[in-house]
N, C-alpha and C positions, 0 to 999 in steps of 0.2 A: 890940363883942366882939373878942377877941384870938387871932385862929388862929396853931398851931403850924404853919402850909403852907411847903414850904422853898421859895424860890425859885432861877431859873437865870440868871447872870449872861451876859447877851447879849453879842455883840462889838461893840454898839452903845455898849453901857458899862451899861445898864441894868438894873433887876432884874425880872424874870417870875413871877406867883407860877406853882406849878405846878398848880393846881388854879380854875380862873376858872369866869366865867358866862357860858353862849351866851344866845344870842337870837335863831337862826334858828327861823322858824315864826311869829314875832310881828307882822306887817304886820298880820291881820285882827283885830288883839286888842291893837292898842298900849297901851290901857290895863293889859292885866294884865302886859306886859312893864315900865311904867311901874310896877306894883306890888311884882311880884318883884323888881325890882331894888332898890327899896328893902329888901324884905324881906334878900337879897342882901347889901347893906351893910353893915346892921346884922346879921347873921350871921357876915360879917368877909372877904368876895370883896374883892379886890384888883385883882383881873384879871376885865376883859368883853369878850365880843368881837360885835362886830355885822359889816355889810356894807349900802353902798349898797343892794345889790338886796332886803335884809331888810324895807327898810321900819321898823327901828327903831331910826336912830340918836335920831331925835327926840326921843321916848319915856323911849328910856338917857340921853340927855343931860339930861334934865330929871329925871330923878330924882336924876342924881349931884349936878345943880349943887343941888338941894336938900335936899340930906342936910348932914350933922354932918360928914362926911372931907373934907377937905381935897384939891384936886383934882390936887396933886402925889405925893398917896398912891393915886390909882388910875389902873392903865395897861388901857388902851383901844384896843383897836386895828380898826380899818374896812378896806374894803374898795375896791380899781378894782375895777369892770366892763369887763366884754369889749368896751363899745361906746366906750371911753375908753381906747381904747390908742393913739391916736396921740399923738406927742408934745405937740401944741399942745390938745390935749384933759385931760392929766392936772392940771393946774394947775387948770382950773377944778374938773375934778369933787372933786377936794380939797379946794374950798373952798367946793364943794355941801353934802359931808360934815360940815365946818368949821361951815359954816349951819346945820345940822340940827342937831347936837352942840350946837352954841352954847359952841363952844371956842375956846381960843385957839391950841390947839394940840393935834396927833394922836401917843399914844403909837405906833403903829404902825401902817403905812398897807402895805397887803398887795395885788399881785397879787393878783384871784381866782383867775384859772384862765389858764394859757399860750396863750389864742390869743385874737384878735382877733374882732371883728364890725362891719359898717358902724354909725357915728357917726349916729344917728337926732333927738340933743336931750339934755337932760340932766335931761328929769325921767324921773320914774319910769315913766311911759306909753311913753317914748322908747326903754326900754332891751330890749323883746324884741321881734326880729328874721327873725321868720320870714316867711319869702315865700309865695307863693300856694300852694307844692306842700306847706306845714306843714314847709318844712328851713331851715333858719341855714346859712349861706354864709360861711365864712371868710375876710377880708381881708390883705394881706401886710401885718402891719407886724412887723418885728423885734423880738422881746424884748430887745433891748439897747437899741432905740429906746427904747420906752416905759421901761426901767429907768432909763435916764438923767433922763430929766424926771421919773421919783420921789428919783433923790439930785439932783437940785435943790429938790425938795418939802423938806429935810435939809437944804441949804446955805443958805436963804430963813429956817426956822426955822419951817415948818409941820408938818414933821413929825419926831420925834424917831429914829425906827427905821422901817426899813424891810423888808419882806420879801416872800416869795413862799406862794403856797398850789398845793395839787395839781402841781407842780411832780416831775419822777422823776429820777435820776441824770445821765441825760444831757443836762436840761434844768440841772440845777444846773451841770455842770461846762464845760456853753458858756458861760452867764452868768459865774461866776466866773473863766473868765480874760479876758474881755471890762470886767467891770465896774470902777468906781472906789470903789463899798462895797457888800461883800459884802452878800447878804441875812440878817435876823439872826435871820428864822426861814422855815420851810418849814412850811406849815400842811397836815396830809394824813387823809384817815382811816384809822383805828389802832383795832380792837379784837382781842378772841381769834381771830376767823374770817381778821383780815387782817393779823395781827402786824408788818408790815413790818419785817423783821432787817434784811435787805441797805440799805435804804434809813435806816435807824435807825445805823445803825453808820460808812455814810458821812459823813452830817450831823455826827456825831460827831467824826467824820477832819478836818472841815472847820470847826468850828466853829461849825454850826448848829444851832441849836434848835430844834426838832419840837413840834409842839402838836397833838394828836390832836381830830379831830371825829369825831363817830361813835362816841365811849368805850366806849359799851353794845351798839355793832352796830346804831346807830338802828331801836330795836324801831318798827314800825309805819309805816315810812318805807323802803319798799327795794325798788327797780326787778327786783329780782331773788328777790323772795321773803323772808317773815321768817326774820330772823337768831337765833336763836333762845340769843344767848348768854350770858342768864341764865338759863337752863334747862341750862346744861352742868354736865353732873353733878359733874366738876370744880371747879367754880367753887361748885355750892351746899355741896360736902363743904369747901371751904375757909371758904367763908362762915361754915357751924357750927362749926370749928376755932376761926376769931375772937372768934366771939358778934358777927357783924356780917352788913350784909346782900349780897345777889350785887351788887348796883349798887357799895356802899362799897368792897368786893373790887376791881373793877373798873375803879374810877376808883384806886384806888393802888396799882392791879399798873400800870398805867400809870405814874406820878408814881415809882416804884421801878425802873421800867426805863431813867427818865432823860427824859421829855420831859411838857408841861404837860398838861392834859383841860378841855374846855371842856361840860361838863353844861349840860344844860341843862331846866326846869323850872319849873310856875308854881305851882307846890304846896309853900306852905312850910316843911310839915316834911320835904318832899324837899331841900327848895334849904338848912334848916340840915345835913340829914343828910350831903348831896355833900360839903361840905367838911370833913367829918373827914378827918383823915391817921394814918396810923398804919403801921407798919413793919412790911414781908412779908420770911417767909423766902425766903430766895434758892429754894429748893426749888418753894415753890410758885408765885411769880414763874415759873419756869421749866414747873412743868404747867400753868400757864395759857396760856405761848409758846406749846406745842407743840398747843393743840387746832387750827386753824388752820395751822399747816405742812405746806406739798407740798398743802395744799388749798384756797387762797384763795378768800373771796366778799368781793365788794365789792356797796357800797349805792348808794354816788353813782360811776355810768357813765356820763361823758359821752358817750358814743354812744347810750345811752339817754335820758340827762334832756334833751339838747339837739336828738339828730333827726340830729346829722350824723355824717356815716362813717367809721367807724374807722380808713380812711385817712387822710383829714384830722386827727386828732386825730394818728396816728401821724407826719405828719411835722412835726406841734411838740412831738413829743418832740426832740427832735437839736436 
């Protein structure tokens, strides 16, 4: 099947479609991630995105490699973990990744999240961290350390693009005048509640591309209470405008604002439904910005999801 989905040409040189397939949630179900994905393909996803700590590169890689698409038409991009930030640590877990995928190469290899953790192993038992009192203990290693050994990941030919995720302004603008290739996307959550402008408009300035997780407000999934943002009245009076549904609204008030959505779903006439596109008036693009401004929620709080203290997270912001 043939989607109309536009893509966003990376500084990597690359194309991104803007509309792809998550796969977080799928560790205990790799089978139905292995199913959707196919469903996924043949729907006409271009773009997936997984993570070491997912537990479904496996899964996704075995369904790409046995589909009908050719493996230079679909970009993929994985994840570091926090416990593989030091330099002589990223090269293997890349090629942990590499193993699991059963690639031969990674479209995008992402930072997960700006800080470190002690190096425990490199399987999947090894990677969570917490000491006797239930807290994760941050370790120094320099985000410019670890960035270097991923544009070697790029000079080797293991990985084609490179980028960062949960990453905020001030973490972008230390890296970029330190680095020797830019990052070619910033992976962040982005829905009505959390519209990121500031943070949207800079990536912009710089050259970076933005991929939203969290599209919907991750209903059912939120340290802080459900997000309730297919129920904004907003959002369903637009829905009826369209003759479409709050989710399809949602995923292309995003992809209309300039940056990709990574849905995600094991239900396959949700997963054909996500990837429609179709063009929003700038009007309402804009009352969808403004439910969420001057009043941010967020779902995934690292000082929630991980136990440690929002000091420590605050000094790898800078």
């Amino acid at each position: 099947m043939v989607t109309n989905v536009p893509t966003i040409k990376l500084n990597s040189g690359y194309d991104l479609p803007m509309i792809g397939y998550g796969t977080f949630g799928g560790k205990d179900a790799p089978h139905q991630v292995y199913d959707a994905t196919k469903v996924a393909l043949e729907a006409g996803y271009r773009h997936f995105d997984t993570a070491f700590l997912y537990e479904t590169e496996e899964a996704l890689g075995k369904a790409i490699r046995e589909s009908n698409v050719p493996r230079e038409e679909v970009f993929v991009t994985t994840k570091l973990w926090q416990t593989f930030h030091k330099p002589e640590h990223v090269r293997p877990a890349c090629e942990k990744s590499l193993e699991l995928l059963q690639f031969d190469y990674i479209d995008q290899y992402m930072m997960h999240w700006p800080m470190a953790w002690e190096f425990r192993g490199y399987e999947f038992k090894d990677i969570k961290v917490k000491d006797e009192n239930n807290d994760i203990k941050c370790i120094d290693v320099p985000i410019i350390d670890t960035w270097k050994a991923m544009e070697q990941l790029v000079k080797d030919g293991l990985v084609r693009t490179i980028g960062v995720s949960n990453f905020t302004i001030p973490m972008l603008e230390d890296l970029l005048r330190k680095c020797e290739i830019p990052p070619a996307v910033n992976q962040v959550e982005i829905h009505p509640s959390l519209p990121q402008e500031e943070l949207l408009e800079y990536c912009k300035s710089k050259g970076i591309a933005l991929t939203a997780y969290s599209p919907l407000g991750n209903p059912g999934y939120s340290q802080g209470g459900v997000i309730k943002t297919l129920e904004e009245p907003v959002v369903l009076q637009i829905a009826e405008k369209y003759g479409k549904t709050p989710v399809q609204i949602l995923l292309n008030w995003g992809v209309a604002r300039g940056y990709a959505v990574i849905p995600k779903s094991v239900t396959p006439s949700r997963i054909k439904a996500n990837i429609e596109y179709f063009k929003m008036d700038p009007a309402d693009v804009e009352a969808i910005t403004a439910i969420g401004r001057g009043k941010p929620v967020r779902t995934c709080d690292p000082v929630v999801m991980f136990g440690i203290s929002n000091d420590v997270f605050s000094e790898h912001k800078k």
